[in-house]
N, C-alpha and C positions, 0 to 999 in steps of 0.2 A: 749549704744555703747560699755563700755566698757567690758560689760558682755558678748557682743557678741564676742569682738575680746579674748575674753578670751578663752571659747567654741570655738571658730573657732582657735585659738595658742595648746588647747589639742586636737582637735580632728586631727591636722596634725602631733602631735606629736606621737600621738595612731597610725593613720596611716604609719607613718615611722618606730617605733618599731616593728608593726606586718610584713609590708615588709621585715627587716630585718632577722626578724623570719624566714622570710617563707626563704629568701635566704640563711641561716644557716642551715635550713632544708634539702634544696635542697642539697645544698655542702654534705650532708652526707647519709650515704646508709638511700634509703627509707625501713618502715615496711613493711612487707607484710601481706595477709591477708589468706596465705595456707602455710604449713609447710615445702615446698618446689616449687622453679619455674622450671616445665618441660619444657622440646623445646617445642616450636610452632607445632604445628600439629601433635601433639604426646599427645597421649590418656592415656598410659603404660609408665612407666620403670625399667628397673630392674635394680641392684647392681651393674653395668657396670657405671650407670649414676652418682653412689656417690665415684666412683673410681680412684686415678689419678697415673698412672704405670711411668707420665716420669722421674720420679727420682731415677729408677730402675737403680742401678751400680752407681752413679752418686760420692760414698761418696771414689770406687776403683778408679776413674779417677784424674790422675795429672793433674794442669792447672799452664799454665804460666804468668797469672796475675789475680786478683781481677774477680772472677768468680760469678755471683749471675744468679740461678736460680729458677725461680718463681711460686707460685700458685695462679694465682688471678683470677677473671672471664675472663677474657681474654684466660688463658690457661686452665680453668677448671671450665665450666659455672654454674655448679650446684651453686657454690659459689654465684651465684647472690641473693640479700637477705639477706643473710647469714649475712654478716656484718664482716668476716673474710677473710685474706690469709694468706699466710707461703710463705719464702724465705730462701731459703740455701746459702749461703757465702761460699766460700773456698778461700782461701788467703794463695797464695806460699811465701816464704819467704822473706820480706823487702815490701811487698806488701798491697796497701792504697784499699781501698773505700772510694774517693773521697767526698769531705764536698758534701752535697745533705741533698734533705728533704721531709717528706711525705704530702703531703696538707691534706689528708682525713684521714689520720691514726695516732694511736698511734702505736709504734713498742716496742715492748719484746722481748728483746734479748737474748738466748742461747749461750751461747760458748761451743762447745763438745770438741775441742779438740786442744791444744797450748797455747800460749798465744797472746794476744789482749791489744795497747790501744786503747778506744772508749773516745768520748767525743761530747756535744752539745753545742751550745750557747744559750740563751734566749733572750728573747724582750729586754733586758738588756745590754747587749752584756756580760754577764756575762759567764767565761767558764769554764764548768764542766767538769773534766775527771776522766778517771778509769783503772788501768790494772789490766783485766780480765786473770782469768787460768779454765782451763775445768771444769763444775758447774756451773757457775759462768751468773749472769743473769745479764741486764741491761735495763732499761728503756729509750726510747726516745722519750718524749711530741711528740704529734702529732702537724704537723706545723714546727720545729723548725731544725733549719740546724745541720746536727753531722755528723760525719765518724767513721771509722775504720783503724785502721793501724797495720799489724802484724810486729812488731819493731825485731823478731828474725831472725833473717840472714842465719841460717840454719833448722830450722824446718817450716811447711805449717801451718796453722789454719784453722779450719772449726765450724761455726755458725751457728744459726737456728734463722729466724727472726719471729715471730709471729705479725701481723698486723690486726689494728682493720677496715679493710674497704676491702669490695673484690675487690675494686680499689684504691689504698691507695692514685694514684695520685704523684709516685714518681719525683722529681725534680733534677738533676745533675749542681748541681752550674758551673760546668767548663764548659760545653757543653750548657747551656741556657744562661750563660754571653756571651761566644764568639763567639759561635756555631749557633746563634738565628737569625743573623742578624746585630745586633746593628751596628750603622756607630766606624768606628776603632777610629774617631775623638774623639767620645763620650766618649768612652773608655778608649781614652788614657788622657783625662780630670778629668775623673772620679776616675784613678790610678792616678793621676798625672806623668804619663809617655808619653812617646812620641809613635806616631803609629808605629813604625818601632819596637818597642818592645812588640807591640797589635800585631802585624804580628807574631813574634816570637811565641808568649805566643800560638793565634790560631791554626799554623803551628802543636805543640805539643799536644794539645788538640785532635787534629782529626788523632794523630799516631796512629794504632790498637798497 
């Protein structure tokens, strides 16, 4: 009996690892099995299809806050597969990118032009930071909450994000805490504040 319950204690354990597996799998861009995925019902494509024009001008345009513009499958399907996208930053002066986090991605960061502090936290709550000058690259663990702040008061900053998933799966901490739903009750237990300061904090969240 006891060899049975033994063999029957690994083979639930075998079976919960490999579910696991499979669900780690999933979470992350699947292989494929052709060097590229064309549209559905399209036979051909040409140099059109591995082309992406929207960030034509985009580096002469002034923006009045925290501006990120993206290349993921979403905006540029070839991408699908691929297991990449790119993100442009531009950040006017005094101006954050928000703690947020990638679920599916690692990000490599670029700074082309200013100055930048970034910084993430770990499983740890351990926090790392950096002030970045144009060169100047920076990694942020896939999973893990970080921002950007450009601290200079009279000059803009512009970055380039490199990410490892054509859906990285991005998260905005401000906008999924208060933004989501949650009861303000909850919330304001959770801050240990009162709802009338959960009001406030949402109120500001959802200003353009």
């Amino acid at each position: 009996m006891a060899w049975i319950f033994i063999k029957s204690s690994l083979f639930l354990l075998i079976s919960i690892f490999t579910i696991s597996i499979s669900r780690t799998t999933i979470a992350s861009d699947p292989d494929i099995l052709s060097d590229f995925i064309a549209p559905e019902k399209q036979n051909s494509v040409d140099a059109n299809f591995f082309t992406y024009t929207a960030m034509r001008g985009i580096f002469q345009k002034s923006v009045d806050k925290c501006t990120t513009t993206k290349a993921t499958k979403a905006e540029f399907p070839v991408l699908n597969g691929q297991g990449v996208s790119l993100a442009v930053l531009q950040f006017p002066p005094g101006s954050v990118n928000p703690p947020h986090y990638h679920s599916r991605a690692t990000g490599l960061f670029l700074l082309l032009e200013g100055v930048l502090e970034v910084g993430f936290v770990d499983t740890k709550d351990v926090l790392y930071t950096q002030r970045l000058k144009a060169g100047d690259i920076f990694l942020f663990p896939k999973g893990l909450q970080h921002y950007q702040y450009n601290f200079d008061p009279k000059k803009k900053a512009v970055g380039v994000a490199a990410l490892g998933s054509a859906s990285p799966g991005t998260v905005s901490l401000p906008s999924s805490i208060f933004n989501s739903g949650i009861s303000e009750l909850v919330l304001a237990k959770s801050f240990k504040t009162d709802v009338k300061t959960i009001k406030k904090i949402k109120t500001a969240t959802t200003t353009p």
